[in-house]
N, C-alpha and C positions, 0 to 999 in steps of 0.2 A: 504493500500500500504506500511506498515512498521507496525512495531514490536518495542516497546521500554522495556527496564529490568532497574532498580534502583539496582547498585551496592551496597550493604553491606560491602564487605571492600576493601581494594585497593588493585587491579589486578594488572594490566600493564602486562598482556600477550597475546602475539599473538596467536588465536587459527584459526584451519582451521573446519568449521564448516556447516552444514547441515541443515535448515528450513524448516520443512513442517508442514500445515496445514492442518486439518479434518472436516468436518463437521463431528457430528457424534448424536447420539440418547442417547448414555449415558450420564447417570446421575452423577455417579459414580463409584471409584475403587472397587472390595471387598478382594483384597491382590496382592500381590506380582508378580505375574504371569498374572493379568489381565489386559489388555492394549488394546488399539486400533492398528488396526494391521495396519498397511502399504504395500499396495500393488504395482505392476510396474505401474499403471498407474497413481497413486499418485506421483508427482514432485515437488521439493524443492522450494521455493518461495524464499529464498536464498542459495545461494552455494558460499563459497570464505573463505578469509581470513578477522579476525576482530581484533582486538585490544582494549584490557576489559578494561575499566576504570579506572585511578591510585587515582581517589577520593572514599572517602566513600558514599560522597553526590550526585555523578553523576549519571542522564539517560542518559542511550547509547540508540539507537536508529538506527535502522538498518531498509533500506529502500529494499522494496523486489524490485527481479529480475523479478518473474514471476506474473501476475495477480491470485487473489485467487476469488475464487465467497461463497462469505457468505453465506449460505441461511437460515439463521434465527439458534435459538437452541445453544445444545452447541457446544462447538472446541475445541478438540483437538492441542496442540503444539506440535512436535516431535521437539528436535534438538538433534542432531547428532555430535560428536565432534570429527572428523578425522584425527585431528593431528596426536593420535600414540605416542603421550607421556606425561607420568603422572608424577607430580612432588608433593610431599607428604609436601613440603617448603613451597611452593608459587603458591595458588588455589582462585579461583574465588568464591564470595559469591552473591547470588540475592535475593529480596526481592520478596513475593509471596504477589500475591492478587487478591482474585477477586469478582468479582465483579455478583449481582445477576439479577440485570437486568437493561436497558438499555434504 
């Protein structure tokens, strides 16, 4: 029912942004172009406005709107960042991880 990311370095900006969730079969990337697609019947698990972290050391944590149904394997994240404006100053970093089983 949420989604949590570990800041890397400090934000403090407000973005408006897009969540959704895949189940999906792959394994892996193999370049640039290969992605899991997103189709209409796929819907955002959140949709809104958030406001990133002004610490290095913070989880944000973002509680979804819509229920997701798991069903085992891997998952795909999509997020989506609708704002509409890039600032080459002052950008967001997050810490990747993951994790191999459960």
């Amino acid at each position: 029912s949420s989604i949590s990311f570990k800041s890397k370095i400090a934000g403090g900006l407000t973005r408006n942004i897009a969540i959704y969730l895949k189940n999906t079969d792959k394994d892996y990337y193999t370049g640039t172009k290969d992605w899991v697609v997103l189709t209409s019947e796929d819907e955002p698990v959140f949709e809104g406005e958030i406001v990133t972290p002004t610490t290095t050391t913070g989880w944000y944590t973002i509680q979804f709107e819509t229920p997701f149904e798991y069903t085992g394997g891997n998952l795909a994240v999509t997020i989506n960042d609708k704002t509409g404006a890039y600032t080459s100053s002052k950008h967001d970093e997050w810490w990747a991880y993951s994790i191999l089983s459960c």
